[in-house]
C-alpha positions as CSV (number, residue, x, y, z in Angstrom):
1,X,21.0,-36.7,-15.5
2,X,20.2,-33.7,-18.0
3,X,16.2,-34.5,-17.0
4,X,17.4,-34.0,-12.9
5,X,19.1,-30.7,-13.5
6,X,16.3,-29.3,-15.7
7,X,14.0,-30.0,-12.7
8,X,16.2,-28.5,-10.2
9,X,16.9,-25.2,-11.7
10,X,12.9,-25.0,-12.1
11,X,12.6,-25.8,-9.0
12,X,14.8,-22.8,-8.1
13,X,13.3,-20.5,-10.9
14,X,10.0,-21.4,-9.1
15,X,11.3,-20.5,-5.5
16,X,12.9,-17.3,-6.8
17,X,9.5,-15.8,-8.7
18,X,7.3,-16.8,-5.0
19,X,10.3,-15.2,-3.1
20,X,10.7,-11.7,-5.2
21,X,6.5,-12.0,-5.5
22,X,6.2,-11.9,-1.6
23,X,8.7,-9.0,-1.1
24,X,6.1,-6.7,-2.8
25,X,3.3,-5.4,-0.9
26,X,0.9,-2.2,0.3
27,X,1.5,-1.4,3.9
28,X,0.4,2.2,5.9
29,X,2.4,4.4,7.8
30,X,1.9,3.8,11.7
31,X,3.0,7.3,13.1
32,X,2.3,10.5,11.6
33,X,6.1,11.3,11.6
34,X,8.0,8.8,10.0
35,X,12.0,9.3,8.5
36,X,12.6,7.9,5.1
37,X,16.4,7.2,5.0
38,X,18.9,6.1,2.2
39,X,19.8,2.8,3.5
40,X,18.7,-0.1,5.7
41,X,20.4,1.1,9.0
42,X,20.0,4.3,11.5
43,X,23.3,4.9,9.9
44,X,22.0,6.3,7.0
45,X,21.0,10.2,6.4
46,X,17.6,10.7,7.0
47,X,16.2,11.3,2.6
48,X,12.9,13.0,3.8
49,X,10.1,12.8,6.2
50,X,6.5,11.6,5.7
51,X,4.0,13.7,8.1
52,X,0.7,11.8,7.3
53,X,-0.3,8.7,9.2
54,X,-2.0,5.7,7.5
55,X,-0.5,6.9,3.9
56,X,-0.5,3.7,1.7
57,X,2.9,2.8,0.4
58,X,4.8,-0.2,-1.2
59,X,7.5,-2.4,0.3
60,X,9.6,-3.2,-2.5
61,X,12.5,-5.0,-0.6
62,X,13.2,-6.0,2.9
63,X,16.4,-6.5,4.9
64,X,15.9,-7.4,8.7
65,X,13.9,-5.1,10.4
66,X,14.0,-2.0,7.7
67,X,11.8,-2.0,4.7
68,X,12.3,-0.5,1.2
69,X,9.3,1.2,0.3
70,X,8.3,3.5,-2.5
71,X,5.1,5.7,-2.5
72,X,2.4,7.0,-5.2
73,X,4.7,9.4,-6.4
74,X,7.8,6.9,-7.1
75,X,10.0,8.6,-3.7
76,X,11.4,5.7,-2.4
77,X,13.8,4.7,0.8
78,X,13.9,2.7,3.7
79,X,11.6,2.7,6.7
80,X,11.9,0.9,10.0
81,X,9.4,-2.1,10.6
82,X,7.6,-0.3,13.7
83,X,6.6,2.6,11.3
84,X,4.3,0.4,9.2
85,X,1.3,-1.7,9.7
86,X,-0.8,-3.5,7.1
87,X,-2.1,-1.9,5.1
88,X,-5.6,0.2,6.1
89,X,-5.8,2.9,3.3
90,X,-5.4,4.4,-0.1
91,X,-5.5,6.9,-2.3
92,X,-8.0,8.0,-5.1
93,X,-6.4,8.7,-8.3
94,X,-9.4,10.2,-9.8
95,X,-12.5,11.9,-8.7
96,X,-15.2,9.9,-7.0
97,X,-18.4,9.6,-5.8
98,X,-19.0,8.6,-1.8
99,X,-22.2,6.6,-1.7
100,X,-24.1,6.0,1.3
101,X,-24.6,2.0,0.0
102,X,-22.3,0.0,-2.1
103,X,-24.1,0.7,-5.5
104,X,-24.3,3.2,-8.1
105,X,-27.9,3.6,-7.6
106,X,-27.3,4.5,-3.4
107,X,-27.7,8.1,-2.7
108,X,-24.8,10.0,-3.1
109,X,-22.6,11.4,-0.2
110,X,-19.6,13.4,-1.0
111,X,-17.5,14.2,-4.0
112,X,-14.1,12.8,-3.1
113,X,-11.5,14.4,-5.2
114,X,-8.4,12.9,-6.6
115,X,-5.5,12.7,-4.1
116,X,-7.7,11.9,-0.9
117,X,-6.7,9.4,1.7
118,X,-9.4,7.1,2.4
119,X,-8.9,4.7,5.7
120,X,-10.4,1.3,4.7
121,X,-13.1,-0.1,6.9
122,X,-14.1,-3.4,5.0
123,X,-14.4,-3.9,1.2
124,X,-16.9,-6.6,-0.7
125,X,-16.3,-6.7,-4.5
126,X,-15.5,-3.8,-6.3
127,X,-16.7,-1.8,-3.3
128,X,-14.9,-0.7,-0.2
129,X,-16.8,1.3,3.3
130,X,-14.3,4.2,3.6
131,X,-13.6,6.8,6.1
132,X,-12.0,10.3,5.6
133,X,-12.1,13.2,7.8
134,X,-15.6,14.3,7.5
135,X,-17.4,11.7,6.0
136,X,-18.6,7.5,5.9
137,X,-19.6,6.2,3.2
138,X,-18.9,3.3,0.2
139,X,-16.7,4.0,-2.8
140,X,-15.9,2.0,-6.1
141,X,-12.4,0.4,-6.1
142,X,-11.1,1.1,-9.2
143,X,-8.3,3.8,-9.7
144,X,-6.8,3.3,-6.2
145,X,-3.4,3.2,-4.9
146,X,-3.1,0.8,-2.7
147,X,-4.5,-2.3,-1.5
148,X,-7.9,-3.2,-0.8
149,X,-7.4,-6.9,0.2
């Protein structure tokens, strides 16, 4: 008896780490307007505004259609579903080199300082094609926020 109700509440300890596990994850903003509120409802006051499409931020909790999400800088609320996508970006947390191949020894492109929002266009190891404004070229994944998956 003691053996079965060890395996069930393992069972549910299991379940519980692959549930809280798949709340988590990087999405991008959709629109280039998109209201932040306090709550899971277009009830709730409207907390602040993010102007920058394809900005990289967490989903830290879901309930129906509104996601809780929190971004680089630890501002967090709730979003509608239609204002995110998967994600397609991040953000450099250092300075970085933009090279025209997906190796050190490539020629250079760009300096791509710290803060920049890249748009991903397909990664292979630690290596990932980016996009910005003005330039195309391959940077090194490390120091990121956001997902490159």
């Amino acid at each position: 008896m003691i053996k079965k109700i060890v395996i069930y509440f393992l069972c549910l300890l299991i379940l519980g780490i692959q549930l809280l596990s798949a709340e988590e994850k990087f999405l991008s903003l959709k629109k280039d307007k998109v209201n932040v509120r306090y709550g899971p409802g277009f009830d709730f006051e409207v907390k602040y505004v993010y102007k920058k499409i394809n900005l990289p931020i967490k989903q830290i909790d879901k309930k129906e259609n509104w996601r809780r999400i929190i971004d680089l800088k630890n501002n967090s609320g709730w979003v509608h579903r239609r204002m995110v996508k998967p994600s397609n970006s991040i953000i450099i947390l250092r300075n970085k080199i933009l090279f025209k191949k997906p190796s050190l020894f490539s020629k250079p492109i760009a300096q791509i300082k710290k803060g920049r929002l890249l748009v991903l266009q397909k990664c292979e190891e630690n290596w990932c094609r980016v996009k910005t404004a003005d330039f195309e070229g391959w940077v090194k994944t490390n120091d990121v926020w956001g997902s490159i998956n």
